[in-house]
N, C-alpha and C positions, 0 to 999 in steps of 0.2 A: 504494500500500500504506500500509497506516494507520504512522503514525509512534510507536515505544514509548522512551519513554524511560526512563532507572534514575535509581533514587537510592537512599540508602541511608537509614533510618531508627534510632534510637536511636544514634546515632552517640556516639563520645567523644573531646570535642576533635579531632573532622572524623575520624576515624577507624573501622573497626568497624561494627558494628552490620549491619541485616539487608539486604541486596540486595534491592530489590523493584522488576519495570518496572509500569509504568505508560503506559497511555494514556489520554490528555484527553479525546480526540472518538472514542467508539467506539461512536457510535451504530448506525453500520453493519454493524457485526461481528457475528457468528455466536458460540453457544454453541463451537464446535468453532471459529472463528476465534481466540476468547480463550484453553482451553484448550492449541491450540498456542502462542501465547504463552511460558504458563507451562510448556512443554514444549521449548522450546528454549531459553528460559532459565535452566531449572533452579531456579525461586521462585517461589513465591507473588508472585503478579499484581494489578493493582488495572487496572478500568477504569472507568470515567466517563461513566456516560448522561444523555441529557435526563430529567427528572422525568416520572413515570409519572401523576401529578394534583397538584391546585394547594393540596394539602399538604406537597409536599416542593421543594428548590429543584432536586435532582438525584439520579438514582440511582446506587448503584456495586455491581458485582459483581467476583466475587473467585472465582480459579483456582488451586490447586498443578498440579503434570504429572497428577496423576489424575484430579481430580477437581473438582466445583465448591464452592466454602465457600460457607457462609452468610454469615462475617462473617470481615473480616482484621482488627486494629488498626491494625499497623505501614502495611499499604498504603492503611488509608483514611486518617490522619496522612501519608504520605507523597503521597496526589494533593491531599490539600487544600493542604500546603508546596506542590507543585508549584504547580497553580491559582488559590495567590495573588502566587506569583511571575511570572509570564505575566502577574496582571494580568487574570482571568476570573471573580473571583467579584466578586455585584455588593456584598457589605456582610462584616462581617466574624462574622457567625452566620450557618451555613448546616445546611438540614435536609436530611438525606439519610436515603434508602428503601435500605434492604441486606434480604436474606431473614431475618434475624434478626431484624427489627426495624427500627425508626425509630432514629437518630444522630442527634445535635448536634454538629456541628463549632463550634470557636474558632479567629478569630486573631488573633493579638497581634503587636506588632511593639517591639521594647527600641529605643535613642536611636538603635542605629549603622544602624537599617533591618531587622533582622534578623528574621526570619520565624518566631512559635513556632504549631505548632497542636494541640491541642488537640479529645477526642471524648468522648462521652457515653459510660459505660454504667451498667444498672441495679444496683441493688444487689446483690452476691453471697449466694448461699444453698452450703452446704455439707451433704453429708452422708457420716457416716465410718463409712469401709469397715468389714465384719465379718471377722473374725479371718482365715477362709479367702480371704477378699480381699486382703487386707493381706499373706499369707503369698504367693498368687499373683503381685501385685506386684514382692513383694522378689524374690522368684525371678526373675523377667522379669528385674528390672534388676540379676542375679546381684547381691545388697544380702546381707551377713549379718545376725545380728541386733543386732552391735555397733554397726553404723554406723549405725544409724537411732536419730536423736535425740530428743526427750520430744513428745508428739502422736501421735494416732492418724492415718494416713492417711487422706483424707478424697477425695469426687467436690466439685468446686466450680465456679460458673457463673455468670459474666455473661451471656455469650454461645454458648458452646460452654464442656461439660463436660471440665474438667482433672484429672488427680488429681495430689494435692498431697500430696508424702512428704518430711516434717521429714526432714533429714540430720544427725548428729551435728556435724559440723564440716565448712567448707570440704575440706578434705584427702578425707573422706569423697565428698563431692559430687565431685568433681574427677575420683576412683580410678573412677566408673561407667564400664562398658563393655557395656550389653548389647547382644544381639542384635536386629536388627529385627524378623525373622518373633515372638520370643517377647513382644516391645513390642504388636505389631500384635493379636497372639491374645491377650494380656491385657485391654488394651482392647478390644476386642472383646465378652468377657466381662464387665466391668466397665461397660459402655455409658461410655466414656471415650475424646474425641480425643487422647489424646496424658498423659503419662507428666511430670510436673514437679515433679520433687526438689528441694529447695531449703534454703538454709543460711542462719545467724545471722552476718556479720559484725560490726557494731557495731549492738545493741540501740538503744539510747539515741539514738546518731545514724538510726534506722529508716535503719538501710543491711541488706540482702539482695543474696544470690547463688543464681541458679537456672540449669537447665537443662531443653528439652523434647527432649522424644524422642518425634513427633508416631504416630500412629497407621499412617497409611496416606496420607502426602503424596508421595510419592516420592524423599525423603530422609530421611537418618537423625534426623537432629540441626538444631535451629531457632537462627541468633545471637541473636535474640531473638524475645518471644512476647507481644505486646501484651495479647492477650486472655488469657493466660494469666498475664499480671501482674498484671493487672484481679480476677482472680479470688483470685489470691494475696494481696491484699492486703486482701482480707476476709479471707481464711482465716486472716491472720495477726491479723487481731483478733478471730477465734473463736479463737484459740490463747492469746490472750492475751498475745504477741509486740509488739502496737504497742497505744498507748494510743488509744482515741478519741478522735480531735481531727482534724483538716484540714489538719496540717502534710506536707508529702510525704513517700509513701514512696519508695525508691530502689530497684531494684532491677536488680542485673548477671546477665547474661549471656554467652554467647559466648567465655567464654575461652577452651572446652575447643578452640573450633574457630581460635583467632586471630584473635575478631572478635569483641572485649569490648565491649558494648554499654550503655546507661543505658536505663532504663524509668523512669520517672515517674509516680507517681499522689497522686490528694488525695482522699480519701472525706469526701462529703456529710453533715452531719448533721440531720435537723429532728427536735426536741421528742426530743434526744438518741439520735434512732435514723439506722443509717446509711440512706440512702436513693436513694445511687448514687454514682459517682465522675468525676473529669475524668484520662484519660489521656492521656499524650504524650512529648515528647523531643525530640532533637534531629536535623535532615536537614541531607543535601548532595546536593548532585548526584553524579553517578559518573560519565556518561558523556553527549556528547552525543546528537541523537534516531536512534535505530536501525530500522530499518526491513526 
C-alpha cells in the first residue's frame, strides 16, 4: 500500500497551520485511490506524479473528501518541503503541471539547513460583487452591516475564485459563525470556492488576518488557504491596503480553529504592474509515513 505521509504547512514557530498528507510516489494510484486519501484523513491531499511531457519536471494533483481541486497551495508547498527533504528533486526550480495551470516551485535553504519552498502564481484579477451579492454574502456569513469594514466585497483569483469581505476589525472577523449549507448555496450562486473574510491588523507592518469557509470541501473551516492568500493579496492592493512594492505580505489564519497559521506572499512587479507573486511558509513534519 502506497505510503502517505502528513505535514503541516504554514506553520508558527512549529506549531498550527494546515494538516495536509501527502504522497511522493503515486504514480500508481487511482483517481478514487487518492480521493480516499483525503477521505480518511479529513484534508486536502497532495500527490506526486511522474511529469506528463518534457515540459514539466512532475505533476501533482490534489483531493479534499469530495472532491478533486484543481490547485492546492499549502499541499503543493508542503510535497515540495517534503521532496527536498528525502533528497528527490534533482535542482532547486522545479516545474510542475496541476489542472490549473503550470507552477514554479523554489527552494531555499537558511545557514542551519533548513528547508523554505516556495510557488508560483499568476497575477490576481478581482471583481466586486453587486449590491445583491454583497447583501447575499453577508447573510451567508450571518455579517451585519456594522461589521463589514470600508471595500466593496469582491470575487478574486489566482487560481480558484475566493470572495474577499473587508471585516471591520479582528473582533468582527473572529465573532463569524455561519452555516455551511448557507456558505455552500452562496457560492454557488456567486460562482465562488469558498467565503474569505479578512481583517486589518497592522497596516504598515502589511500584517493581515483571515479566514475561509470553503464551498463544498467536506469541512467547514480551512487553518489556512494558500490560494486564497495568493489572491488576497492583490485584492488588498486593489483596496489600496498594501503599497506596491515586493516586500511580504503576512497573512494569519486559523485561530478560530487552534491552529494559527502564517501565509506568506511577495507580489511581482515589471514596468510597475503586478505581474504574479511567490507564495509560501513554513512546514514540519507531523507524523511518521502512514499507510
Amino acid at each position: 500500500m502506497t505510503a502517505v505521509e502528513l505535514v503541516s504547512v504554514f506553520t508558527v514557530d512549529g506549531e498550527g497551520g494546515n494538516p495536509c498528507p501527502i504522497v511522493v510516489d503515486a504514480g500508481s494510484m487511482s483517481a478514487s485511490d487518492m480521493q480516499g486519501v483525503a477521505r480518511r484523513h479529513g484534508h486536502e491531499s497532495g500527490f506526486v506524479l511522474p511529469a506528463e511531457s518534457d515540459d514539466f519536471d512532475l505533476t501533482f494533483r490534489f483531493f479534499v473528501p469530495n472532491h478533486e481541486m484543481e490547485m492546492c497551495g499549502h499541499a503543493t508547498i508542503g510535497a515540495l518541503w517534503l521532496l527536498a527533504r528525502q533528497g528527490k528533486l534533482t535542482g532547486d526550480t522545479i516545474r510542475i503541471s496541476t489542472r490549473s495551470g503550470p507552477v514554479t516551485g523554489y527552494i531555499s535553504r537558511d545557514r542551519g539547513g533548513g528547508i523554505r519552498a516556495e510557488i508560483t502564481q499568476p497575477a490576481g484579477k478581482s471583481v466586486p460583487l453587486t449590491a445583491q451579492q454583497r447583501d447575499d454574502v453577508l447573510r451567508a456569513l450571518a455579517a451585519g452591516p456594522d461589521s463589514i469594514g470600508e471595500g466593496v466585497p469582491c470575487n478574486a483569483v489566482t487560481s480558484r475564485v475566493k470572495t474577499l469581505v473587508p471585516m471591520r476589525s479582528p473582533d468582527a472577523l473572529h465573532a463569524l459563525d455561519p452555516a455551511v449549507a448557507d456558505v455552500e448555496a452562496v457560492c454557488g450562486r456567486i460562482g465562488s470556492s469558498g467565503l474569505y473574510p479578512f481583517a486589518v491588523i497592522d497596516r504598515a507592518a502589511r500584517l493581515f488576518e483571515a479566514r475561509q469557509f470553503p464551498r463544498s470541501s467536506g469541512y467547514r473551516e480551512d487553518a489556512a488557504t494558500g490560494i486564497a492568500a495568493a489572491a488576497l493579496a492583490f485584492g488588498l492592493l486593489d483596496y489600496g491596503l498594501v503599497a506596491p512594492s515586493d516586500d511580504e505580505i503576512r497573512i494569519l489564519q486559523g485561530r478560530a480553529m487552534g491552529r494559527l497559521s502564517e501565509i506568506r506572499v511577495r507580489i511581482g512587479f515589471a514596468g510597475g504592474r503586478p505581474v504574479g507573486c511567490l507564495l509560501g511558509g513554513n512546514v514540519v513534519l507531523m507524523a511518521a509515513p502512514l499507510r
